[in-house]
C-alpha positions as CSV (number, residue, x, y, z in Angstrom):
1,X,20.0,-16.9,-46.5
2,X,22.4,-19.3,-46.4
3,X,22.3,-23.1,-44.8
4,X,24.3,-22.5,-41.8
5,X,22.5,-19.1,-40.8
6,X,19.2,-21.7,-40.2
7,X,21.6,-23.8,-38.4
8,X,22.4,-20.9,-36.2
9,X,18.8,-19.2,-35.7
10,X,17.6,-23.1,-34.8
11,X,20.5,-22.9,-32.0
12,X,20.2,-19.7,-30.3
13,X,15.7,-20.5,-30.9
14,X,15.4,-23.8,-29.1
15,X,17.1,-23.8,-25.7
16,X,14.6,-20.5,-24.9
17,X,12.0,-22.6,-26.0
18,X,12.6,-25.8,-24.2
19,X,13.6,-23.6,-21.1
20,X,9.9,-21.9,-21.9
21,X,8.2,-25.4,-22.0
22,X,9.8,-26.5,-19.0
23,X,9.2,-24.0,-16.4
24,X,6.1,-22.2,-17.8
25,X,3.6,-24.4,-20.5
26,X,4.5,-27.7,-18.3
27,X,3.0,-26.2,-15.3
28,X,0.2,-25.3,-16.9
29,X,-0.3,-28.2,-18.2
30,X,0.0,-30.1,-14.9
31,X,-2.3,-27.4,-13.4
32,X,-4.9,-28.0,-16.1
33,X,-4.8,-32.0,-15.3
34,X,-4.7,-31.5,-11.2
35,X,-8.3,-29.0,-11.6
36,X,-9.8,-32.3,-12.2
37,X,-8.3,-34.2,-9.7
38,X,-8.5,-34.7,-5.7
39,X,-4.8,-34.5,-5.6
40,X,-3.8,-33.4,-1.8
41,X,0.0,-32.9,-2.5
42,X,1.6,-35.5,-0.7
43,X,-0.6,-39.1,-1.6
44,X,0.5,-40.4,-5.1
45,X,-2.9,-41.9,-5.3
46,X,-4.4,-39.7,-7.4
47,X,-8.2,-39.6,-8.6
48,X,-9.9,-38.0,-11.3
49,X,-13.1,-36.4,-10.1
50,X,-14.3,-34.4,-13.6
51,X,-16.3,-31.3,-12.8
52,X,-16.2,-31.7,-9.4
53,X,-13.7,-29.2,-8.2
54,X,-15.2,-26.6,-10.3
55,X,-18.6,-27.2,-8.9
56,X,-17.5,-26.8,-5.7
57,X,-16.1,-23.4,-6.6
58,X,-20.0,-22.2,-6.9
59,X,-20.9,-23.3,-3.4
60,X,-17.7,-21.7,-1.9
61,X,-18.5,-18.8,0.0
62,X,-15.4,-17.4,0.5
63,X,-14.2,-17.8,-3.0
64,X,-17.4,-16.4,-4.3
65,X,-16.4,-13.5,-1.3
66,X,-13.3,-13.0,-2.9
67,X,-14.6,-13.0,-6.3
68,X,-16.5,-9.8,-5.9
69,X,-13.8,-8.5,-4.1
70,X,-11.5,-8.9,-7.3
71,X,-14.4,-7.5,-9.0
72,X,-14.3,-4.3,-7.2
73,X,-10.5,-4.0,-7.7
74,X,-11.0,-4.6,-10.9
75,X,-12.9,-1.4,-11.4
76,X,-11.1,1.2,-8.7
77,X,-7.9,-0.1,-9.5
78,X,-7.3,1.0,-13.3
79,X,-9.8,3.9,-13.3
80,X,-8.0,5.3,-10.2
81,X,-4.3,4.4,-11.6
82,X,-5.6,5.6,-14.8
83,X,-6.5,8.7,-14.3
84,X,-3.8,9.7,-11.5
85,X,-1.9,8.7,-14.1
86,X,-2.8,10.9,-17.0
87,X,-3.5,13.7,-14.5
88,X,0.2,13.8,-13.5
89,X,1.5,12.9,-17.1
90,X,0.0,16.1,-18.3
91,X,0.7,18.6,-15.1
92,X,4.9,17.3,-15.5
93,X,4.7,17.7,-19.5
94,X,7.4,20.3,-19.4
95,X,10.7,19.9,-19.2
96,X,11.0,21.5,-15.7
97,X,8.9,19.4,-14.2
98,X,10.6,16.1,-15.1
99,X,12.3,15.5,-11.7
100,X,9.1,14.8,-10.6
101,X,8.5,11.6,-12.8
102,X,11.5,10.2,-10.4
103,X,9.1,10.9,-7.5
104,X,6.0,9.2,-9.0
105,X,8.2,6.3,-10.4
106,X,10.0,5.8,-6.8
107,X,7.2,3.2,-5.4
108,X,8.5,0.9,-8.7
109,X,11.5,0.3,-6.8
110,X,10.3,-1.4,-4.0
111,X,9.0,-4.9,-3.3
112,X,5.6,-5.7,-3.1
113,X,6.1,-7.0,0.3
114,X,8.2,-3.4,1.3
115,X,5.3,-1.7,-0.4
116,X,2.9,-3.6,2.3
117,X,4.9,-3.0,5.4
118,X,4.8,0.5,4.4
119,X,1.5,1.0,4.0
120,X,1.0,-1.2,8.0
121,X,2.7,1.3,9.3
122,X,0.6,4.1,7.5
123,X,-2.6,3.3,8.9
124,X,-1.7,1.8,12.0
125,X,-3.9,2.9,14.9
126,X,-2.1,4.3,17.6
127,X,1.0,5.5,16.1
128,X,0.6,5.5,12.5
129,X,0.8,8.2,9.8
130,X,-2.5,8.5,8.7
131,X,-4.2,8.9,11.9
132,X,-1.0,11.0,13.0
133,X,-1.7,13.9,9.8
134,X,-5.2,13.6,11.0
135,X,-4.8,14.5,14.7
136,X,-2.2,17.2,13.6
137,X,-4.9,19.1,11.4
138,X,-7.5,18.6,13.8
139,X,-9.3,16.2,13.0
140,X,-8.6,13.6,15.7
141,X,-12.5,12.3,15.5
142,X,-11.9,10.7,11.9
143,X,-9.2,8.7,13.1
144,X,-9.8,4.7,12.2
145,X,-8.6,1.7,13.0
146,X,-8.1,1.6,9.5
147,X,-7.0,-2.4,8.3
148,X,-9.7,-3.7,11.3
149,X,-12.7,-2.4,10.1
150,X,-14.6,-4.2,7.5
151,X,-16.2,-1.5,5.8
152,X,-12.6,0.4,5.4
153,X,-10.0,-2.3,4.9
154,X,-10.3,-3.0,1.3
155,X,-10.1,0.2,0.1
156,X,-6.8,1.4,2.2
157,X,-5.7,-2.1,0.4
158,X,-6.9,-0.7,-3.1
159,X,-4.8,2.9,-2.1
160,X,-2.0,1.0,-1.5
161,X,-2.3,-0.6,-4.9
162,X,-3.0,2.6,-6.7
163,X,-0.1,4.5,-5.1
164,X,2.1,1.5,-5.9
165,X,1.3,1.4,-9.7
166,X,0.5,5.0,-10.4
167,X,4.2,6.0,-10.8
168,X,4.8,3.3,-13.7
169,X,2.1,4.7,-15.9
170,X,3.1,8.3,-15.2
171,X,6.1,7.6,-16.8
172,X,4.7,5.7,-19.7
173,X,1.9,8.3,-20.3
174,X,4.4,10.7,-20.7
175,X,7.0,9.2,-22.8
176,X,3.7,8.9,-25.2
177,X,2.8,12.5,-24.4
178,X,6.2,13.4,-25.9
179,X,5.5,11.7,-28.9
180,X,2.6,14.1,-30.1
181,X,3.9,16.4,-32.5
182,X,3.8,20.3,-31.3
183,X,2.1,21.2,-34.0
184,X,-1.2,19.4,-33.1
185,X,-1.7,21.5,-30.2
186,X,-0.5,24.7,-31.7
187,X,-3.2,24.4,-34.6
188,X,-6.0,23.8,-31.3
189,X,-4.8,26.7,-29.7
190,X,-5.0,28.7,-33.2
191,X,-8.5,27.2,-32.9
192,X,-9.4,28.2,-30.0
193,X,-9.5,24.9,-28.1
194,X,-9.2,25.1,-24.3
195,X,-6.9,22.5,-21.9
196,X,-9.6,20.3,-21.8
197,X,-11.0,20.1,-25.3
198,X,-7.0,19.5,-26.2
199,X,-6.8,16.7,-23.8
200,X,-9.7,14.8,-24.6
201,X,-10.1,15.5,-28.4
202,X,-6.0,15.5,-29.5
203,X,-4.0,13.6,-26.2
204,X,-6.1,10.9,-25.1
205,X,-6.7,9.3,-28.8
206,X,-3.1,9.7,-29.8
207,X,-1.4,7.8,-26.7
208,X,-4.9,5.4,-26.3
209,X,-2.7,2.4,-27.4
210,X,-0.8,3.2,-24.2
211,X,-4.0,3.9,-22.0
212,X,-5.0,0.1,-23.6
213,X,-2.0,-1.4,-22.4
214,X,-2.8,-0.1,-18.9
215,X,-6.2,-0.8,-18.6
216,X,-5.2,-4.7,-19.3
217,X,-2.1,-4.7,-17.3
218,X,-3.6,-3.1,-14.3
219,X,-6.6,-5.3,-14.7
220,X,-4.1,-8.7,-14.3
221,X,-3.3,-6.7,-11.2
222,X,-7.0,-6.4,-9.5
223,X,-7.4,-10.2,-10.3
224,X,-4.8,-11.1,-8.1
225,X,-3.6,-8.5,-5.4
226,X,-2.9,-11.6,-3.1
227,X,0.4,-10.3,-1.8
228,X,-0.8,-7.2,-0.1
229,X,-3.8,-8.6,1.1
230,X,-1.8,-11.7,2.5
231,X,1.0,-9.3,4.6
232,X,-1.2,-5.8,5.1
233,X,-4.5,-7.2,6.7
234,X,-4.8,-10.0,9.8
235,X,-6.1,-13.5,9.6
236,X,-7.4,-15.1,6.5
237,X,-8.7,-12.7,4.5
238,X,-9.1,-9.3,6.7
239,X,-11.2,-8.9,9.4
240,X,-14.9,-10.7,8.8
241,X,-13.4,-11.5,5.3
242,X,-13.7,-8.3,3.8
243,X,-10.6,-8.5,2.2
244,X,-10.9,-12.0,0.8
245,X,-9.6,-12.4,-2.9
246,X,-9.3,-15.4,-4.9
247,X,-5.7,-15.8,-4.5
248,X,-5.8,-16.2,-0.9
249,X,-8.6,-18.7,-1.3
250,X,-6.1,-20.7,-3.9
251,X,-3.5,-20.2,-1.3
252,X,-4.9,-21.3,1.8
253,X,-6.3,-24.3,0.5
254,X,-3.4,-25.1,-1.6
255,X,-0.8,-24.6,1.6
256,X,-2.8,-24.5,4.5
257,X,-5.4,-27.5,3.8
258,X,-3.8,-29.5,1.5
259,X,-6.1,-29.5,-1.3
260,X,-4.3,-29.3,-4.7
261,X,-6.8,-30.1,-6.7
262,X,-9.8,-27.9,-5.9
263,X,-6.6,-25.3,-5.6
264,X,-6.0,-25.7,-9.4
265,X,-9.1,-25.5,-10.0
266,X,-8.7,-21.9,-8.6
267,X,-6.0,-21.3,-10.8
268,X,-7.7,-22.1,-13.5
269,X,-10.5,-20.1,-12.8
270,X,-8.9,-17.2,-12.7
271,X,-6.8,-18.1,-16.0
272,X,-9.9,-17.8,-17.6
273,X,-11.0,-14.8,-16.2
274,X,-7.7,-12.9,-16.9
275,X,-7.6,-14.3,-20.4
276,X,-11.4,-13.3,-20.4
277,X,-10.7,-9.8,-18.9
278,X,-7.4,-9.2,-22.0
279,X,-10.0,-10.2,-25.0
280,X,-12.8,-7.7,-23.6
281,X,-10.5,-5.2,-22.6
282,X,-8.9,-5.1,-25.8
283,X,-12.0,-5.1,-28.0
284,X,-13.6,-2.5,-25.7
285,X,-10.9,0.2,-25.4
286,X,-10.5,-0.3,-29.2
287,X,-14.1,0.6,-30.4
288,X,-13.8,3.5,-27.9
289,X,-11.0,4.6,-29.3
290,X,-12.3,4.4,-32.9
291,X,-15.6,6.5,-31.8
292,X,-13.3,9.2,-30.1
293,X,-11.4,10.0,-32.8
């Protein structure tokens, strides 16, 4: 390689990568220093309090609430996505079935915040869809009022979130689908193999790379899922708090009290746990994957 090709790879390199340390490692950075701070975003007199913030986080009801709510997310969210997902990849495997992946994809259009409003006006009481289908079919006696009860709003947030993300996956389940060479599942067949023993035994461990990239994804997802929570359910954190999550908590006392410090201390929190979740995740699904094949 000649001298002036360095030359050129060093120019077109380090603009990205001082635009990269700018707007992304520098606030991490100053996140990282502000965790150990009492910073309340408008004093320059700044102190360094240590451990403080992060003790505080283990006395904090509501974060603690919203941890376990994250925690449940974290467990509907990509097993439901999941296995919508690969339930819809294989039933629109053939060709004439592939409009429908527009269908299933049609929710990755639309804003978080559209995706929300939507789903408001899906389980709103009085005139809303849900309890409208319900009525219709006779069944008038299960009607809810869905996002105001504490035992139901999560979950009607969580079936937001699935519906929301199950199109993407679709997609990407089948593009790995399409991959598989015929001849796999002509052999099975010769074999004797039925839908199911194909599935499990031939599909699922040749796209499993894509079913890993899911499960992490999605899982990033279920530890934050503040912007649906924030616009679909009333007051701080759903009625009673049964929709706290830990993003809200970083929110409101980032926004609404002032606290920076014990904020970032949030933040970095739940780095840790998404980093945490990516390194399990990935060592998990790829034992599983080396004792199903």
């Amino acid at each position: 390689m000649r001298p002036g090709k360095y030359r050129f790879l060093a120019g077109a390199m380090i603009p990205p990568l001082v635009l990269y340390g700018v707007f992304v490692i520098s606030p991490y950075a100053q996140a990282f220093y502000l965790a150990f701070t009492d910073f309340n975003g408008v004093s320059s007199d700044v102190h360094l309090v240590g451990l403080e913030n992060f003790g505080r986080l283990l006395r904090d009801p509501l974060f603690l609430k919203g941890l376990r709510h994250n925690g449940l997310l974290l467990l509907a969210v990509p097993l439901g996505t999941i296995a919508l997902a690969l339930f819809f990849a294989a039933a629109t495997g053939r060709r004439g079935t592939r409009p429908y992946r527009v269908v299933y994809f049609f929710p990755q259009l639309l804003s978080v915040a559209i995706i929300a409003v939507l789903w408001q006006f899906v389980y709103t009481p009085n005139s809303g869809l849900l309890n409208g289908f319900l009525r219709a079919v006779g069944l008038a006696s299960l009607r809810r009022s869905w996002l105001a009860e504490p035992d139901l709003a999560l979950w009607c947030v969580i079936a937001a979130m699935v519906w929301a993300a199950v199109g993407f996956y679709v997609v990407l389940f089948s593009a790995a689908m399409e991959s598989i060479p015929v001849d796999l599942y002509e052999a099975a067949a010769l074999d004797g193999a039925g839908p199911f023993a194909v599935f499990r035994r031939i599909t699922v461990p040749l796209i499993w790379d894509s079913v890993q990239v899911a499960f992490i994804y999605l899982g990033i997802a279920a530890l934050d899922g503040f912007a649906l929570v924030q616009i679909m359910t009333v007051g701080p954190g759903g009625p009673d708090g049964s929709t706290e999550v830990m993003g809200l908590s970083l929110y409101r006392n980032a926004f609404t009290y002032g606290k920076y410090g014990y904020a970032s201390a949030m933040g970095v929190a739940i780095f840790f746990l998404t980093l945490t979740l990516a390194v399990f995740t990935l060592r998990a699904t790829k034992r599983e994957a080396v004792e199903t094949a």
